[in-house]
C-alpha positions in Angstrom: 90.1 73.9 -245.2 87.0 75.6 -243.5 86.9 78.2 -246.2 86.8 75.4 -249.1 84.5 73.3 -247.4 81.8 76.1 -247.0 82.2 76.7 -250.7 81.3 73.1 -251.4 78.9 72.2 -248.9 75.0 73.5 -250.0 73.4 73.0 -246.9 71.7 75.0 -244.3 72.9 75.8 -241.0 72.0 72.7 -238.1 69.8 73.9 -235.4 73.0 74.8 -232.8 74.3 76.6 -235.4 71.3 78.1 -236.5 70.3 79.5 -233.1 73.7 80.6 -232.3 73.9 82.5 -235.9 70.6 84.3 -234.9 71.8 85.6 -231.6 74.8 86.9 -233.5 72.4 88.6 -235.8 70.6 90.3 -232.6 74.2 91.3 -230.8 75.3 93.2 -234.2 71.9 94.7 -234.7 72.4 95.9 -230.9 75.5 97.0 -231.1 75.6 98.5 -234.5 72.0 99.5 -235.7 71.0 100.8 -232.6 74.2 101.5 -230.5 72.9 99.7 -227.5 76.4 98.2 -226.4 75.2 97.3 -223.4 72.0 95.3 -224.8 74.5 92.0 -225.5 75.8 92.0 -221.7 72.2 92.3 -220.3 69.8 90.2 -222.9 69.8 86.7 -221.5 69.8 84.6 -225.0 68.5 81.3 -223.9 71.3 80.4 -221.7 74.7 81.5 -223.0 77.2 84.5 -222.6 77.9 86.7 -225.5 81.2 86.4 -226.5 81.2 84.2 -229.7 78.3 85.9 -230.9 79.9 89.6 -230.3 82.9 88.1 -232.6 80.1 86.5 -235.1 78.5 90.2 -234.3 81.7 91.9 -235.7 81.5 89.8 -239.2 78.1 90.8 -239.6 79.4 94.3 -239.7 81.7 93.7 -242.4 79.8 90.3 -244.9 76.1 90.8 -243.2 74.1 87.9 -241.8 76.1 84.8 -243.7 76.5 81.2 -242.6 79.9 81.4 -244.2 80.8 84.3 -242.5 80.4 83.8 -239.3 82.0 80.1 -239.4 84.9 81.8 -240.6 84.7 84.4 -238.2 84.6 81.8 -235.4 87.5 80.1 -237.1 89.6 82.9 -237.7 89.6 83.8 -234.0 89.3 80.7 -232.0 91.4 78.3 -234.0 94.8 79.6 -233.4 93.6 80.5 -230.0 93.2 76.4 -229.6 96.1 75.5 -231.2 98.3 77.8 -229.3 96.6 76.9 -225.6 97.7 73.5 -226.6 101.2 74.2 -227.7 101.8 76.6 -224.7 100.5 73.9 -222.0 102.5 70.9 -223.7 105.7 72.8 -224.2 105.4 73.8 -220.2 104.4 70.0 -219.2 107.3 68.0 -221.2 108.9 70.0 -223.5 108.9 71.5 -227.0 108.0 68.8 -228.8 105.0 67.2 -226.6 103.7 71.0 -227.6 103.9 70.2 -231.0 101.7 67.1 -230.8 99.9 68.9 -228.5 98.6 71.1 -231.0 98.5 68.7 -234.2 96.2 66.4 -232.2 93.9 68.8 -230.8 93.9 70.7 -234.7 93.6 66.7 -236.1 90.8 65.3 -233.8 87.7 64.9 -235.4 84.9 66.6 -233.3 86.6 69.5 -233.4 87.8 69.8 -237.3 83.5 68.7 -237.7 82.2 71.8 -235.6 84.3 74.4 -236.7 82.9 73.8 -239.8 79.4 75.2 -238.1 79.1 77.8 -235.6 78.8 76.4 -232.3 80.2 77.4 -228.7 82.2 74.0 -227.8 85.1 74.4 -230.0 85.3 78.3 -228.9 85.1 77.1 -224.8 87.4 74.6 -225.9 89.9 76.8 -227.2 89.4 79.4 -224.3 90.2 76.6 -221.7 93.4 75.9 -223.5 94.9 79.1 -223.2 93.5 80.0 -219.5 95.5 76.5 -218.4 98.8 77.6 -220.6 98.4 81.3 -219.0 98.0 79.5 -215.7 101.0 77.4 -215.8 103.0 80.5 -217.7 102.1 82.4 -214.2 104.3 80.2 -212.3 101.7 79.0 -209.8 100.5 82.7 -209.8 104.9 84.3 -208.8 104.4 86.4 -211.8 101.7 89.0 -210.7 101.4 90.0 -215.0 100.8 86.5 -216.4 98.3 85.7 -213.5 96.6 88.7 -214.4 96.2 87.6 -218.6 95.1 84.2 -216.8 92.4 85.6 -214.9 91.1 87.4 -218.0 91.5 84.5 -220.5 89.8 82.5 -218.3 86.7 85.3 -217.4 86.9 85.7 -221.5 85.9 81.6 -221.2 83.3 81.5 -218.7 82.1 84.0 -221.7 81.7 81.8 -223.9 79.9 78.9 -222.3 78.7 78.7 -218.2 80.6 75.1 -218.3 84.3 76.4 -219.1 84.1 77.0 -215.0 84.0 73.0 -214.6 87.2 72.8 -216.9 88.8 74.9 -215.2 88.3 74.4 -211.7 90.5 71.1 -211.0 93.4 72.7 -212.5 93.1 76.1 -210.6 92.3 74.7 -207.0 95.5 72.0 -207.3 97.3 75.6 -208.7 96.3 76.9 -205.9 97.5 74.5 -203.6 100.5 73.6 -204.8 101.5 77.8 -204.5 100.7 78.0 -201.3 99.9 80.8 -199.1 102.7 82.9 -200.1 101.3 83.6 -203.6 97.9 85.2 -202.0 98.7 88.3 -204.2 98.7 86.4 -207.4 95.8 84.6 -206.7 93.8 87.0 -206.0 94.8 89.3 -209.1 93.9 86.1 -211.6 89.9 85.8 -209.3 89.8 89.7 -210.0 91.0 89.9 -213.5 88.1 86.7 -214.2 85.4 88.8 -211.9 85.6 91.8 -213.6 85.9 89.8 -217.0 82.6 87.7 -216.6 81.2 88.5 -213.0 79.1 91.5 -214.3 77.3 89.2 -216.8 76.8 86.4 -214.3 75.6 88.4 -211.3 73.2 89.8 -214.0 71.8 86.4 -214.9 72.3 84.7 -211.8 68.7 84.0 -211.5 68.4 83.0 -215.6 71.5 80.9 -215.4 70.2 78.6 -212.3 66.8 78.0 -214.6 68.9 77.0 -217.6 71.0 74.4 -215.6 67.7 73.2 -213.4 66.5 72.6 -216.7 69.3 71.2 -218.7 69.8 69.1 -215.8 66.4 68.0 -215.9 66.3 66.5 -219.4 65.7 63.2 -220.3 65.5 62.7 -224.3 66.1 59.4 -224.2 67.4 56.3 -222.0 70.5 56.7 -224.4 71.6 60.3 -223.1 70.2 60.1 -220.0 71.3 56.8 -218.4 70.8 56.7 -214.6 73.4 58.5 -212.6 75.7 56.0 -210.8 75.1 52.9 -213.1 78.5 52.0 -215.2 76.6 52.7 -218.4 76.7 56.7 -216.8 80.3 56.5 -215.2 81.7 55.3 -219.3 79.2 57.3 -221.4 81.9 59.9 -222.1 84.6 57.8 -222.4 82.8 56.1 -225.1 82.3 59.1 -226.7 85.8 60.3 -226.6 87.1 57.4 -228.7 83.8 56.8 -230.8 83.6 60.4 -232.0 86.3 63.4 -229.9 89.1 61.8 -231.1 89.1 58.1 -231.7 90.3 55.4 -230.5 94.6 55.4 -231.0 94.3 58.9 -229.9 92.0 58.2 -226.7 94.5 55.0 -225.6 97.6 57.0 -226.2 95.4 59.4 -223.3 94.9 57.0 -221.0 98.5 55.9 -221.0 99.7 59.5 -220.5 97.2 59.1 -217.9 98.7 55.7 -215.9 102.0 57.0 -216.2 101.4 60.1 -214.9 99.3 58.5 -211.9 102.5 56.1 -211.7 104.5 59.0 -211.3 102.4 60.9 -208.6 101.4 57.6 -206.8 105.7 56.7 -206.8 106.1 60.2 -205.0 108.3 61.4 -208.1 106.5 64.8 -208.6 108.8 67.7 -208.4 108.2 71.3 -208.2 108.4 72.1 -211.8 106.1 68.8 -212.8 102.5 70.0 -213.3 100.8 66.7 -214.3 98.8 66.8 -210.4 97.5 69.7 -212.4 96.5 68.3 -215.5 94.9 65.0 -214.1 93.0 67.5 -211.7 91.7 69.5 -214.8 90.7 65.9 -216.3 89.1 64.4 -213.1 87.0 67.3 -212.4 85.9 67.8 -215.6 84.5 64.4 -216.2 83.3 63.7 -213.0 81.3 66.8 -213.1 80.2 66.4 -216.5 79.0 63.1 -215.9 77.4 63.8 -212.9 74.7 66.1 -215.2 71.6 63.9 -216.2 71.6 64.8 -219.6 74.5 63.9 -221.8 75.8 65.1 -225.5 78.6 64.3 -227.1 79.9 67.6 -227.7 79.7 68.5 -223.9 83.2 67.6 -223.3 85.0 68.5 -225.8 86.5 71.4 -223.6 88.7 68.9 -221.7 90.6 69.0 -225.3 93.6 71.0 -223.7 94.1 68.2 -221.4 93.6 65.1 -223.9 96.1 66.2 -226.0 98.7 67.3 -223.7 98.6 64.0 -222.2 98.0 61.9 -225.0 101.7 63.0 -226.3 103.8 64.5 -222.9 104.7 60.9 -222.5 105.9 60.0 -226.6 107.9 63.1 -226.1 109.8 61.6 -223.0 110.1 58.5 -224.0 114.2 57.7 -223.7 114.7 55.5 -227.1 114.9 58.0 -229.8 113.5 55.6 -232.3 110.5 54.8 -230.8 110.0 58.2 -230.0 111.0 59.6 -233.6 108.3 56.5 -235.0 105.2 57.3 -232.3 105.7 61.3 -232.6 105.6 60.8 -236.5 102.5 58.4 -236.2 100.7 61.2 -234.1 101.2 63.4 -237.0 100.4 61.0 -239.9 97.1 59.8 -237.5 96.0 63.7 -237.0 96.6 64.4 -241.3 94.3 61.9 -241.6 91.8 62.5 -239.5 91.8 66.4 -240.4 91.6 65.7 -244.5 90.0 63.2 -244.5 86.8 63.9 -242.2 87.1 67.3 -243.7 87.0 65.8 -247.3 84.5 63.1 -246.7 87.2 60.3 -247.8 86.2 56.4 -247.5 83.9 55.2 -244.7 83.9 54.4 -241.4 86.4 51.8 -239.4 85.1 50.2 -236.5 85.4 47.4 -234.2 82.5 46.5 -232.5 82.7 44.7 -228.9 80.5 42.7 -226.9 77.3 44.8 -226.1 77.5 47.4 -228.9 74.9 49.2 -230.1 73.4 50.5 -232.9 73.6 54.3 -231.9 77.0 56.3 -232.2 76.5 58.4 -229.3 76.7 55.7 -226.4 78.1 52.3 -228.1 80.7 50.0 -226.7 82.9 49.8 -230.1 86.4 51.0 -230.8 86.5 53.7 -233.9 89.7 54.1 -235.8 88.3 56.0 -238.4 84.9 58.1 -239.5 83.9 60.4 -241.8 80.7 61.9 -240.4 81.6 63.8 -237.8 79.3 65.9 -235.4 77.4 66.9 -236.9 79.4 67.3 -240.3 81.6 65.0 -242.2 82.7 65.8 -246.1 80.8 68.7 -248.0 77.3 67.4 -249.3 75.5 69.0 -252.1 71.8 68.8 -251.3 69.1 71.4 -252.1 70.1 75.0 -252.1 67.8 76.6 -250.2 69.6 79.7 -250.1 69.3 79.8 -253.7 66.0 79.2 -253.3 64.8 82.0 -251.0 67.0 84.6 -252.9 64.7 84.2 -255.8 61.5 84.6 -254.1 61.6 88.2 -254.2 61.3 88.3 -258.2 58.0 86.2 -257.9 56.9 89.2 -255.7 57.7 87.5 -252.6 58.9 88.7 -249.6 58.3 86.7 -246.4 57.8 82.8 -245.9 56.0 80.9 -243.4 58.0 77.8 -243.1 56.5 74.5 -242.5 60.0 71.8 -242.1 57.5 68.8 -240.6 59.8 66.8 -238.5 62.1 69.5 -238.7 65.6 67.5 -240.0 68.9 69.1 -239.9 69.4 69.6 -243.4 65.8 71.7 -243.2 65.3 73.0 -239.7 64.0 76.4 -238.8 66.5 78.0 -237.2 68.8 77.7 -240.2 65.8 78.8 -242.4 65.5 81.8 -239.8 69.0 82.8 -240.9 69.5 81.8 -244.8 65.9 84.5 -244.7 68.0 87.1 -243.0 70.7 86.4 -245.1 68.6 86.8 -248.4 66.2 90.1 -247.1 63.3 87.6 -246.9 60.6 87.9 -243.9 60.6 85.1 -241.6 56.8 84.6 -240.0 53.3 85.7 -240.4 54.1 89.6 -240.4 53.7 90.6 -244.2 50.1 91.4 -246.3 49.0 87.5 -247.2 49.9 88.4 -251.0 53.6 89.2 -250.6 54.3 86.2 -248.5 54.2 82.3 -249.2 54.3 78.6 -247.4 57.6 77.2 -247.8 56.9 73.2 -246.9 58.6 70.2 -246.9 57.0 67.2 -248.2 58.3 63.7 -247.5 59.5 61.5 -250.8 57.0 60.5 -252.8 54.0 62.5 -252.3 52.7 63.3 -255.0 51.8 66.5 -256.8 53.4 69.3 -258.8 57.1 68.6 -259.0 59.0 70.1 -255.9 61.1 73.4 -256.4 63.9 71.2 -255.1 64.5 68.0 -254.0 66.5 67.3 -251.1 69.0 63.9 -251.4 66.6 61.7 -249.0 64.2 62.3 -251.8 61.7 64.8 -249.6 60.7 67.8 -252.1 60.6 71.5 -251.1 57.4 73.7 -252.5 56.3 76.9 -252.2 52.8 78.0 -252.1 51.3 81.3 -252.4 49.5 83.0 -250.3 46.3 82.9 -249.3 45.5 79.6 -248.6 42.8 78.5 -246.6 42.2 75.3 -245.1 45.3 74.2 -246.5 47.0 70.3 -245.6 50.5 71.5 -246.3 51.5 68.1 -246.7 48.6 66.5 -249.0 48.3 70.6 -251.0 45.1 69.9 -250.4 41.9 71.0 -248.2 40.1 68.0 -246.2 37.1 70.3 -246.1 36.9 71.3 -249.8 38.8 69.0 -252.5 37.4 71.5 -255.6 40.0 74.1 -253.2 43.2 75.3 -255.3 46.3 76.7 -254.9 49.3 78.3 -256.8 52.9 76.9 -256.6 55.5 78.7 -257.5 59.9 78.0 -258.0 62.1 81.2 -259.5 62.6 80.5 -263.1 59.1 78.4 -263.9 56.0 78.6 -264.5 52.8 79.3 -261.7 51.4 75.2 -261.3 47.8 75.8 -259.8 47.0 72.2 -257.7 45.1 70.3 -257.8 
């Protein structure tokens, strides 16, 4: 589905997928061009590990620097690694078939089927967490020294992928921990050193980086939306808002919360046996939105992570359930629900369903409404065709050519600079000043209806894309025009027309 989507969909990379793309770009040129494997363990790139740009690295070495390629390359690695995590914890928890649904949701649910159609870290840390808790449980609260050692390196290989997987993570381990008891100690502590040697080199490194990037993530406050004040309700629900607005909807997220109440019945009635693991799960869940919640800023991707335990309880409890008809008729509806969702986010089919409640709001990302269905996704929904901008820069280099200073004015997601930064690497063209003034050119956006020479291409909210040779002083790139000196004129050029000199 990923593969055919790419095909159809002519937009750039989004600006998380754009920056991530790049740092792939810079671990491949380290590791390969220059042999410095070292360089992607030491370079501190903004404020994540390595890992899911050494894998994006490793496409690079076979496709080059392509936005299909590397989603692929994600895809091709972490989505089995997802589904399987899922599978493996269900199947422990309640059986076979609560694995099964396990893994359909978590494949089905719409955040995730949306970003692995970009190249972002969430789905990767999501899928990471999955298998660390299935290793973990597999480990028999850590009796089975060889499991607990592939525990302790799945879950280094996903504090590699994102600093947060250690908050998704730590619930379930600690309750692991406790519920083993002091006679496991040698289990224990060959999962902490398997995860130490995994990702402690990398963190000790960047210690001092990694407390900067959190002070200032921490410290953002876009808006009142995503950054509500900490202990108000509006903070405590913001997540699970977003859960059934835009993780996985609404059926999905109440069919979690009653896994959840049964399995709190069950712990609070003093029914947990040995071989039950729910104080586990609802550990992993409580700690990783408590935590997650208590950081100022929010996103709606931030929690995605938590997947493993969504799903798991979301179904554990269909696949107990004693009448075999109602069980046969919800596990069936699980399926049907996660089809849907998958083909038709993917696809783009029909529009959104949702029931608004008292208090909602106009904004997706913190609104009090109940979604059944949607087909826009974060940030993708169905394959648009807009402007081609790869197309675009791959025939600069006939006009003679090579580098482009880009000018994206409010900088939209459909023309942002860090997916202009890799569509130029992927098509040999020069991003930035760093070329002779006569081999390089201003690539602008101009809102709709501006006037002028007709745009190269026009992107579907009507803005036009132009590009204007080099030099060109005292140049409004917005107006093609120079407030100083209207007589002032300038050459625009597309591939395949003819030189327009404006005004």
């Amino acid at each position: 589905m990923s593969a055919w989507w790419l095909t159809q969909d002519t937009r750039m990379p989004d600006w998380d997928s754009g920056i991530h793309e790049l740092f792939a770009a810079v671990v491949h040129s380290e590791l390969i061009t220059r042999g410095q494997f070292w360089r992607p363990f030491t370079d501190f790139n903004v404020a994540y590990p390595p890992l899911v740009h050494f894998v994006g690295g490793m496409s690079i070495f076979l496709t080059g620097v392509h936005p299909m390629a590397l989603v692929l390359s994600s895809n091709v690695v972490f989505v089995p690694l997802l589904a399987f995590g899922c599978f493996g914890t269900g199947r422990f928890a309640y059986g076979t078939r609560a694995g099964l649904l396990a893994a359909i949701l978590a494949l089905g649910s719409p955040m995730f089927v949306s970003m692995m159609h970009e190249y972002d870290l969430d789905p990767p840390e999501a899928a990471m967490v999955a298998v660390s808790v299935w290793a973990l449980l597999e480990s028999q609260r850590f009796r089975r020294l060889g499991i607990a050692l592939l525990a302790g390196v799945l879950s280094g290989l996903a504090l590699m992928v994102k600093e947060t997987a250690v908050i998704f993570l730590a619930g379930f381990v600690v309750v692991t921990m406790l519920r083993a008891g002091p006679r496991r100690w040698r289990g224990m502590i060959v999962y902490l050193a398997a995860g130490a040697v995994v990702a402690g080199p990398w963190y000790v490194y960047h210690w001092h980086d990694i407390i900067g990037s959190f002070n200032t993530i921490g410290g953002l406050a876009p808006n009142a939306v995503q950054a509500p004040p900490r202990f108000s309700l509006r903070n405590l629900s913001w997540y699970w808002w977003n859960l059934i607005n835009e993780q996985v909807l609404t059926p999905f997220g109440i069919s979690f919360l009653i896994g959840v109440a049964i399995a709190l019945r069950r712990l609070l009635r003093k029914r947990v046996t040995a071989e039950n693991v729910e104080p586990e799960l609802l550990a992993g869940v409580v700690v990783s939105y408590l935590s997650m919640t208590y950081l100022t800023h929010k996103d709606p991707r931030y929690t995605l992570p938590m997947l493993v335990y969504v799903a798991v309880l979301a179904t554990g409890w269909i696949a107990r359930l004693p009448r075999r008809k109602i069980r046969i008729g919800l596990s069936a509806g699980v399926v049907a629900l996660a089809a849907v969702y998958f083909v038709g986010l993917s696809a783009g089919i029909g529009g959104a369903v949702r029931i608004p409640l008292p208090g909602a709001q106009d904004t997706i990302i913190y609104s009090r409404q109940l979604t059944l269905y949607e087909t826009s996704g974060w940030v993708r929904g169905g394959p648009v065709r807009d402007a081609e901008v790869q197309r675009l820069l791959a025939g600069l280099p006939g006009l003679g050519i090579k580098g482009i200073i880009a000018e994206t004015g409010p900088d939209p997601v459909n023309f942002n600079t860090y997916g202009l930064q890799v569509l130029a690497l992927d098509t040999g063209v020069v991003y930035g000043p760093y070329l002779p003034p006569n081999e390089e050119a201003y690539l602008i956006l101009r809102p709709p209806g501006s006037g002028g020479p007709a745009p190269c291409q026009t992107m579907n909210d009507g803005s036009g894309i132009y590009v204007v040779r080099l030099p060109a002083p005292g140049i409004d790139v917005y107006a093609l025009r120079s407030p100083a000196n209207p007589h002032q004129t300038y050459t625009v050029v597309c591939p395949g027309r003819r030189p327009v000199v404006y005004p």
